[in-house]
LUMDOKOL-740141 format. One record per residue: x negated, y, z of N, C-alpha, C in turn. Coordinates in steps of 0.2 Angstrom, whole numbers, plus 5000, padded with zeros to 4 digits. Example, Ala and Ser with C-alpha at 12.3 -4.5 7.8 and 13.67 -1.06 7.14 Angstrom:
493449725039493849785039493449845039;493649895035493249955036493650005039;
***
This chain:
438459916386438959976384438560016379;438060046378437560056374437460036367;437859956366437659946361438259936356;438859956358439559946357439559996352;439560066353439560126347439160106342;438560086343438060066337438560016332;438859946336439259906332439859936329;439959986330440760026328440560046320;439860086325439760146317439360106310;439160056313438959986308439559946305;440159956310440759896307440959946300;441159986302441160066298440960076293;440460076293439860086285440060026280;440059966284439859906280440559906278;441259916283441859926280441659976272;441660036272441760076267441260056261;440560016263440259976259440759906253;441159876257441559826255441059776257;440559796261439859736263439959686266;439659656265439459586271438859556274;438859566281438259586283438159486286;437659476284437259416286436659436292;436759376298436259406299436059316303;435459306306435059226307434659236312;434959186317434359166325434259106325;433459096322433059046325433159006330;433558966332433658936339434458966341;434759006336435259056339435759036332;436059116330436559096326436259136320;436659136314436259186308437259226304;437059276304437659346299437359356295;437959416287438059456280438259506278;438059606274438459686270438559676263;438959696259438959716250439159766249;438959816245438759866244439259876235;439259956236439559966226438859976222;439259986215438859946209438360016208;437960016204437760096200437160146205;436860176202436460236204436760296204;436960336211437060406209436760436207;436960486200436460536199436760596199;436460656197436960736200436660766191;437060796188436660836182437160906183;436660966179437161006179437661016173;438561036175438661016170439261096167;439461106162439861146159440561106159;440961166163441761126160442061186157;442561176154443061216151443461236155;443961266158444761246161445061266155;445861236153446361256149446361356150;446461336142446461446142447161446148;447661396147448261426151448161456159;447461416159447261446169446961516169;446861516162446461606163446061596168;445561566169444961566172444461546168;443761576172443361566166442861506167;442361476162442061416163441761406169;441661356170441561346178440861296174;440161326180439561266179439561266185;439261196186439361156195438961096191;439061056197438660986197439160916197;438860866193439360826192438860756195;439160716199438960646203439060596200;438660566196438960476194438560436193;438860396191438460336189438560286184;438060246181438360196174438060126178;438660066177438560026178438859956173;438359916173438459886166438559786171;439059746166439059666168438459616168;438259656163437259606161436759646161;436259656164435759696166435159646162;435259576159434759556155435059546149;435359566144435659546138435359526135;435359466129435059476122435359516117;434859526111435059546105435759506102;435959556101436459516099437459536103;437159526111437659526117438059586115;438659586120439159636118439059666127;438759706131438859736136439259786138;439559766144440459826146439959866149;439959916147439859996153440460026156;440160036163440860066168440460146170;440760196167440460266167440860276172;440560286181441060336185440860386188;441260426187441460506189441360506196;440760506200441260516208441360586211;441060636208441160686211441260746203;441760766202441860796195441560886197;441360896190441160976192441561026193;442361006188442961026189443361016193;443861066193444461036198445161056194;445661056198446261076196446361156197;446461186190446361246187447061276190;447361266192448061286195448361286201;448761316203448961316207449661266211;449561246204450161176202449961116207;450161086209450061016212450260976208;449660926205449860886200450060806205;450560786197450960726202450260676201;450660596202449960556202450060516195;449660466192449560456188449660496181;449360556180449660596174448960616171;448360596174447560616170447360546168;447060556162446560526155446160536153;445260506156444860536158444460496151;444060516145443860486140443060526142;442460506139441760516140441160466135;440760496138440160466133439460436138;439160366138438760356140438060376136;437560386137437060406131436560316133;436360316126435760246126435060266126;434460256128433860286127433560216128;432960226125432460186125432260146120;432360066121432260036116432960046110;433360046113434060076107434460136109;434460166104434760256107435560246102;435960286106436560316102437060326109;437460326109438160326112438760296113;438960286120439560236121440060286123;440560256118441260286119441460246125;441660306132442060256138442860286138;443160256142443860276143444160266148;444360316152444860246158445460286156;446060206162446560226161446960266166;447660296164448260356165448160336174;447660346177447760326184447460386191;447760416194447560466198447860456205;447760476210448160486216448460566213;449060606219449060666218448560716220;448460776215447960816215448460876219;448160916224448460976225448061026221;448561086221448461146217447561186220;447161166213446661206214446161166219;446261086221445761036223445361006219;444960996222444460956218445060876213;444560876206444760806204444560756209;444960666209444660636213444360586207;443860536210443560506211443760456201;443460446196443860406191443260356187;443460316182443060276182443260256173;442760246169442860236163442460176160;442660136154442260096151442260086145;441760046142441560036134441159996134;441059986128440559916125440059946121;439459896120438959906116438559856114;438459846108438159796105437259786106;437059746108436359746109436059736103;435559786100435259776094434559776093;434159776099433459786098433159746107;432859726107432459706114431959756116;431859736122431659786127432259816132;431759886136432159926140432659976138;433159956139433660016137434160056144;433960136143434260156148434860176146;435260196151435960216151435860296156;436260326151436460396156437060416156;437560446161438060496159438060536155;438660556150438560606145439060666146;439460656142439960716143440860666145;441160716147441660696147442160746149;442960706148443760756146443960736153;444460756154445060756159445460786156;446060726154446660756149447160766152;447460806156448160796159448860796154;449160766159449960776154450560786159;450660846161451060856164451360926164;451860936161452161006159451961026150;451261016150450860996147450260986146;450160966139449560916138448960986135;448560956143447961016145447060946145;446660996142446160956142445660996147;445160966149444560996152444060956152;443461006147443060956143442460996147;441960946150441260966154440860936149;440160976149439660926143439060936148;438760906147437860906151437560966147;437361016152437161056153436261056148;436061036152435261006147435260926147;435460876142435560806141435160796139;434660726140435160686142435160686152;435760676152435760666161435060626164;435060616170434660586174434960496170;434460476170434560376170434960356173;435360326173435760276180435860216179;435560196176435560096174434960086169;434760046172434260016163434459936164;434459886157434459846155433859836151;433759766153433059756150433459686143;433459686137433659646132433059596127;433059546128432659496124433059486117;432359446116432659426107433259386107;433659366104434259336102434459306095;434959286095435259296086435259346087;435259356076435359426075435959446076;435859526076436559556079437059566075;437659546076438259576072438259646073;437959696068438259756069438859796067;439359726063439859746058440159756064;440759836061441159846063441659896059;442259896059442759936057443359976061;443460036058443960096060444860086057;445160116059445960096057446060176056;446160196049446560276049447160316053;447760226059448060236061448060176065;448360196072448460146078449260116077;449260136073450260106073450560136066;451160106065451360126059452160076059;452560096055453260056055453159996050;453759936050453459886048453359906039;452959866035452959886030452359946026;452059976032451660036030451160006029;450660036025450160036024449560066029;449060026031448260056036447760056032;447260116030446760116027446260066034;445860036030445360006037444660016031;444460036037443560076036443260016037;442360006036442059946038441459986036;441059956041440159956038439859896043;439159906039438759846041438859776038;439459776032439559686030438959676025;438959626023438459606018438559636010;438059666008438059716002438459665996;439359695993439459645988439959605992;439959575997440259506000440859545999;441559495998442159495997442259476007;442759546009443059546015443659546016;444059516018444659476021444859546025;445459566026445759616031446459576030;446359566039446759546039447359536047;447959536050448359566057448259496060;448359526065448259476072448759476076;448959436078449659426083449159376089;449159436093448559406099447959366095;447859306096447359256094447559216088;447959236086448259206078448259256073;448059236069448359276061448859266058;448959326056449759346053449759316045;450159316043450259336035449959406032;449759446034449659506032449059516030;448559506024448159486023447859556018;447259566016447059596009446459586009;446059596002445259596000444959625998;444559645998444159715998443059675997;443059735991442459715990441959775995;441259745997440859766003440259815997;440259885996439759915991439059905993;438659935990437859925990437459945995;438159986002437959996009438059956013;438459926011438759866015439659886019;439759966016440360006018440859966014;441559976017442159996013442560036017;443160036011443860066014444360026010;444960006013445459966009446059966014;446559946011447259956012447659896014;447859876020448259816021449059826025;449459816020450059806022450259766027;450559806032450659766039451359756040;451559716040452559676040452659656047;452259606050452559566055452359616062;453159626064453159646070452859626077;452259586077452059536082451459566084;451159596077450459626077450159656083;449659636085449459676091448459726089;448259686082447759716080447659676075;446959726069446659706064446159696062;445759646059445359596058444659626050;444259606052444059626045443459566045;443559506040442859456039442459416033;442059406033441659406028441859296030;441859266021441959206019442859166020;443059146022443659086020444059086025;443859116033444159136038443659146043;444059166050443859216053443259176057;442659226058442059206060441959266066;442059266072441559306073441059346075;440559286068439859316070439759356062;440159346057440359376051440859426053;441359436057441759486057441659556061;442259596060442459636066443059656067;443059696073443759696076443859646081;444459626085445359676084445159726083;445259786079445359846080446459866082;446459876088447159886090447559916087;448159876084448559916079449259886081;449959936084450759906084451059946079;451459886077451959906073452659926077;452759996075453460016078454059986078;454559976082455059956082455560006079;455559976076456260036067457060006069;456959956072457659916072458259966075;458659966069459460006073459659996077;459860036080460460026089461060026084;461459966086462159966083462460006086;463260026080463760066087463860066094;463860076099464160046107463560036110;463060056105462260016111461960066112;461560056117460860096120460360046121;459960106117459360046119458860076124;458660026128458260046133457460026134;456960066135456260086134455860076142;455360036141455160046148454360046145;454160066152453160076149452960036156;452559996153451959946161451359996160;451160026167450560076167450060026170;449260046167448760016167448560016174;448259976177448159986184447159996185;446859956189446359976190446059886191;445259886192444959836193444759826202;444859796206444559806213444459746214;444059746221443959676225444159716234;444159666236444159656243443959586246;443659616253443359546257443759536263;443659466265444059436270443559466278;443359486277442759506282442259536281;441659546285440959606283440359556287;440559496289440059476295440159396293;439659366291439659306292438859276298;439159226301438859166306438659126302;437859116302437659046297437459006305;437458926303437258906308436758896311;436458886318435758866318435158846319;434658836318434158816316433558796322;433358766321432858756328432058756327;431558806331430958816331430658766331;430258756326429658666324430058636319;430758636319431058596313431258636308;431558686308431958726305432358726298;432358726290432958706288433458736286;434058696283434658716280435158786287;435458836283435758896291436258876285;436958846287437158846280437958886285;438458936281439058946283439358986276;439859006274440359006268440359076269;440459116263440559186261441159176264;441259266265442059286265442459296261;443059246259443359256252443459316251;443159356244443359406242443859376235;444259446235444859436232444859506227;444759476219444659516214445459506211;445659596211446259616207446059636200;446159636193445959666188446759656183;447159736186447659736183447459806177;446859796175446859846169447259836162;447559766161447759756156447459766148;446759786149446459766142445959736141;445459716135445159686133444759636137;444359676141443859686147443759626152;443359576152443259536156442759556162;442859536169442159576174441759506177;441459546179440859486184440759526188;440659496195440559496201439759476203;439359486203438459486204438359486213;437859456216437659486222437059476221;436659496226435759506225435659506234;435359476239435059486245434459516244;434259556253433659586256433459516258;432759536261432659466266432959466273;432759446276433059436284432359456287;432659516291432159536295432459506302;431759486308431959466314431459496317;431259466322430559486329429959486326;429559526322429059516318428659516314;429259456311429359426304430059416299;429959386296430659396290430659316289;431159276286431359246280431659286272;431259246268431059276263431859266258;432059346254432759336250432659266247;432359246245432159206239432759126242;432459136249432659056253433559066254;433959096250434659106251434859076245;435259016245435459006238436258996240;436758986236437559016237437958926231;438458926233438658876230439258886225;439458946222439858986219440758956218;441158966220441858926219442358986219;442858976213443359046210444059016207;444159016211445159006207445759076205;446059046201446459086199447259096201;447459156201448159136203448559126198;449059086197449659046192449759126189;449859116181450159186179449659216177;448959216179448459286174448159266170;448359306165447959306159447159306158;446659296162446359276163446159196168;445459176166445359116171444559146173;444759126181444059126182443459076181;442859116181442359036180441759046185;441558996191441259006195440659026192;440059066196439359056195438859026197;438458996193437958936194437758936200;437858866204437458866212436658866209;436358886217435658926215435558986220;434858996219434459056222434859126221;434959146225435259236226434659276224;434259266229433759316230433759376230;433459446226433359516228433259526221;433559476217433459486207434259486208;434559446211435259406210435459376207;435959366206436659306204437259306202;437559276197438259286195438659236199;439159276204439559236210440159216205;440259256201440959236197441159286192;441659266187441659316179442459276177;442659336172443159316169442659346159;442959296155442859336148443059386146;442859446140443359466136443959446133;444359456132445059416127445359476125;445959456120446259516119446659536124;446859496128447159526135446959496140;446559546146446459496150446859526157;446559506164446759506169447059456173;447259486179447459426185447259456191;447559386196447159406203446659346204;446159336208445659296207445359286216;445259236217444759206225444359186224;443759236228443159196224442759166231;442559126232442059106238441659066235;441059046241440359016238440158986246;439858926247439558896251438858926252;438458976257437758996260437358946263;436758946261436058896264435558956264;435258956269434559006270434158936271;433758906268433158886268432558916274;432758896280432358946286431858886287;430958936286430358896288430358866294;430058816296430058786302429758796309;429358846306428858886314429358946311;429658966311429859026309430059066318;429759126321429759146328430359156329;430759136336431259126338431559206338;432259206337432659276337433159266334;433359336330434059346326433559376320;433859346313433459366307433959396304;434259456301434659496297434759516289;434859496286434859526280435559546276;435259596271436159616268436159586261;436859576261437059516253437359586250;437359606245437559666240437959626234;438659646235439159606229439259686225;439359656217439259716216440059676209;440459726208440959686203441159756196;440959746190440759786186441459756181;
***
């Protein structure tokens, strides 16, 4: 009776974990928790409320965290940062109850170490409803960054907006108080190719067909002739122009955009698209101009961006087991976890896991002896494919259980499972040996 509550407030934790608790009996049976991504940090922060709340700035404390797909990048790689808000310094400056999806939360990650600067993040139009004068809940943003130097590079929270649009379009902008915030990720980055640092700007996200886009550029080869030129997803358009690269390696130049299909524009150095010579897509639509004949209506709909999640089929896995003097393979299957990634942009994710050891009567089996068999399908329809990760050792460094790429558009629904072996020693003392598996999905 005694031990019943302990199992409740355990099932409980590792539920709200998304964990999977493992745990091994020598002579007996062997279980598995996974845990979320990121280090909380607390900094103090400055928000604004809209002048329309006629209230005055509010300083409090802001809880988050940066979590990034590759925590070993080379020179060169392109790494997603996930900036989440979990606990905002603000709240809702009214007395209004905001409806749900009506806030756009954009921010800044800062870089220190061996590369410094800032990452522009963003999430999307996605909220529960807020009551009047309640706290913000909980939101998450991301961006990219080019790896351009090796060694240690830290990540911190920086600033960030809460845009609402409801009634009207209200901002509330918080900045770090003394910056840079507390750390909350480091990547460690080796040598590589060298880096593409080119990249390019658009003077405008849209235009009607026929207009003109000034496109900005830095970083091309001082002199080289670059190509600007539309994208219809993964193909190029007819829409092309040439632009010479000045003694900075800058331009700016003008590309007429026609074909209604566009979805972004290209800027590359040689004969076609390369790229480890180019940049962009930078995202560009061409508006729809076309008349409504007499008699007609036309009709307008919006697909709203959704969110990245996972969910587990369980929190406890049984490995099999193992007998005292021989000892050996504990071998039983994850709980399929099932990855949603209905964000609809660029953003490919990875699903990582990392073990403890198994502590038992004494003694432990060591992380290292946990290795996983990785297996990932996709469901008919998403625009993404999954790819499983390498069979191999887990360990307390970890491992990539599964990933989708970048693309111009990704998403899907995804099932990711892997076949478990704990490598248990042979005199290993008889008991139950426990440890936690930590999935972390960025």
């Amino acid at each position: 009776m005694g031990s019943t509550p302990r199992r409740a407030r355990r099932w409980r934790w590792a539920s709200l974990l998304g964990a999977t608790a493992l745990a091994v009996t020598a002579g007996g049976a062997l279980a598995c928790p996974a845990g979320a991504a990121g280090t909380n940090v607390d900094f103090a922060t400055h928000c604004i409320p809209p002048a329309v709340a006629g209230i005055p700035p509010i300083d409090g404390t802001t809880t988050a965290s940066v979590s990034v797909d590759n925590t070993t990048p080379k020179v060169g790689d392109t790494v997603t940062v996930t900036y989440t808000v979990v606990t905002a310094a603000a709240s809702n400056p009214t007395d209004l109850a905001l409806p749900a999806d009506i806030m756009t939360p954009t921010g800044k990650v800062t870089l220190g170490g061996a590369q410094t600067g800032g990452v522009t993040v963003a999430g999307p139009k996605k909220n529960p409803p807020v009551p009047g004068r309640a706290a913000f809940p909980s939101f998450s943003m991301t961006g990219t960054f080019t790896v351009t130097a090796p060694g240690r590079i830290t990540l911190s929270p920086g600033d960030y907006n809460i845009h609402t649009s409801y009634i009207l379009e209200l901002d509330t902008p918080c900045t770090v108080i003394t910056p840079p915030a507390p750390v909350s990720q480091t990547v460690t980055a080796t040598d590589g190719t060298p880096a593409n640092t080119r990249s390019i700007s658009l003077g405008s996200a849209s235009g009607d067909p026929g207009a003109a886009v000034t496109v900005s550029g830095t970083h091309f080869t001082p002199g080289a002739a670059v190509t600007l030129a539309g994208r219809a997803g993964d193909t190029q358009t007819a829409d092309t122009a040439t632009v010479t690269a000045n003694a900075q390696g800058s331009f700016s130049g003008s590309l007429v955009v026609n074909d209604t299909a566009t979805t972004g524009i290209v800027a590359y150095e040689g004969g076609s698209w390369n790229a480890d010579k180019g940049a962009g897509p930078a995202a560009y639509a061409v508006n729809d101009t076309t008349p409504v004949p007499d008699g007609s209506q036309k009709l307008t709909t919006t697909v709203k961006a959704g969110t990245l999640s996972m969910s587990q089929a369980g929190d406890s896995v049984a490995l099999s087991a193992v007998d005292f003097g021989q000892g050996g393979a504990s071998t039983g299957a994850l709980n399929t976890v099932t990855v949603k990634d209905f964000r609809g942009g660029p953003a490919g994710w990875s699903l990582t896991g990392k073990v403890t050891d198994f502590s038992g009567p004494g003694a432990k089996v060591d992380a290292g002896r946990l290795s996983w068999t990785p297996a990932c399908a996709t469901k008919a329809g998403s625009p993404s494919t999954c790819k499983a990760g390498t069979a191999g050792t887990v360990g307390t460094s970890g491992a990539t259980l599964a990933s989708t790429p970048n693309g111009t558009l990704t998403g899907g629904e995804f099932t990711v499972d892997a076949g478990l072996s704990l490598d248990v020693p042979a005199f290993t003392p008889p008991g139950s040996y426990s440890g936690v598996l930590t999935l972390t999905l960025t």
